[in-house]
C-alpha positions in Angstrom: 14.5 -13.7 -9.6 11.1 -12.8 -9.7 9.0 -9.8 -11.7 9.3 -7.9 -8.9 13.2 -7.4 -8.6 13.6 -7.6 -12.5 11.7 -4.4 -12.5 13.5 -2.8 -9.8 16.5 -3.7 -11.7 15.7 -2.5 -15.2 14.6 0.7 -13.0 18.3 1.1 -11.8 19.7 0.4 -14.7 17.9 2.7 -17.3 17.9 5.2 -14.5 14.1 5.3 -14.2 14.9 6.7 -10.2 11.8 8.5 -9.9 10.0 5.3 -10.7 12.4 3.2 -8.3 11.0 5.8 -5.6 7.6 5.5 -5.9 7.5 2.0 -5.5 9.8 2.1 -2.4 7.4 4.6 -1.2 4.2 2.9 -2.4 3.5 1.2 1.2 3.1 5.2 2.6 -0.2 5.5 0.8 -1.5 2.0 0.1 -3.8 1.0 2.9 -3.3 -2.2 4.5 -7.1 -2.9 3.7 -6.2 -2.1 0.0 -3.0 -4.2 0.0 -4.9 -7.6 1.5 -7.4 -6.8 -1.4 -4.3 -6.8 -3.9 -3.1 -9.7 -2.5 -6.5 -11.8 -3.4 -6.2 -10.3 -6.4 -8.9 -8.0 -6.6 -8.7 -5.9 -9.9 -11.3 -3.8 -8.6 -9.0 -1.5 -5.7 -7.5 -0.2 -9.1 -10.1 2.2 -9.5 -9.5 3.3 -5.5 -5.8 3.9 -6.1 -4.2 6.7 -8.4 -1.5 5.3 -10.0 1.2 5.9 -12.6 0.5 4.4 -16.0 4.0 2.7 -15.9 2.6 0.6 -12.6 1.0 -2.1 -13.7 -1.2 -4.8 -12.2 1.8 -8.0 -12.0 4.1 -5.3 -10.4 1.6 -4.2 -8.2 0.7 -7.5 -7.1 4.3 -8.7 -6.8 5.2 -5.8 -4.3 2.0 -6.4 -2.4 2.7 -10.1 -1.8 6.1 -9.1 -0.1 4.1 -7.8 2.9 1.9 -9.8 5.7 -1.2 -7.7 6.7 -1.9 -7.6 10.4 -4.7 -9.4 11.4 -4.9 -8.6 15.1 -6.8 -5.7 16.0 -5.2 -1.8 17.1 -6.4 0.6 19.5 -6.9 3.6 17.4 -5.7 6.8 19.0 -8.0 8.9 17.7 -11.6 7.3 19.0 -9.7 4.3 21.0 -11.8 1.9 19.5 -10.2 -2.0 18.7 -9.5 -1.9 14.4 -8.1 -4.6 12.2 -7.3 -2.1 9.5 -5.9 1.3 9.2 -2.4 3.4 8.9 0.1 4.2 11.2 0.8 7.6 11.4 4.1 9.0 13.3 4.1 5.6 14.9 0.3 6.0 16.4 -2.6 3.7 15.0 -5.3 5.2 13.2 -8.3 3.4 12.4 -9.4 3.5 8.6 -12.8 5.1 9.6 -11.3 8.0 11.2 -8.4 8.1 8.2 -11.1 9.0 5.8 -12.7 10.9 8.4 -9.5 13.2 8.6 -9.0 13.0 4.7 -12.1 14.6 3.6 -11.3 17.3 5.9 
């Protein structure tokens, strides 16, 4: 068993369910650009991520290395140009320039 499913386990058992639900969740507003930079362990995304106190950097990493980032590049939808990174949104592709294009909005 590794750190990953100990924690989700001494979530469950102390009935920590909130915190059970954010990390289930966490993959909703972690970029995949930000996850591949967990995933070479880059300290530095920290300061690009709001995060609980309770979430710390071995939990983080372990939950990140359970996921393979695309590398073949998307059509976004909204300027239908070919990206490597970005979100999917309601099943469409959206680049990562026009994500924080529509987020500072």
């Amino acid at each position: 068993m590794g750190y990953y499913d100990g924690k989700m386990q001494e979530f469950i058992q102390k009935r920590q369910l909130d915190r059970l639900h954010f990390v289930e969740n966490l993959r909703k507003t972690v970029l995949p650009a930000q996850i591949k930079r967990i995933q070479q362990n880059d300290k530095g995304v920290l300061k690009d991520l709001v995060l609980p106190e309770w979430l710390d950097w071995d939990l983080l990493y372990e939950w990140a290395m359970r996921f393979n980032v695309i590398e073949n590049p998307r059509e976004c939808v909204l300027c239908n140009s070919k990206a490597e990174l970005g979100i999917d949104f309601n099943q469409k592709f959206i680049c990562e320039r026009c994500f924080f294009r529509v987020k500072v909005l």
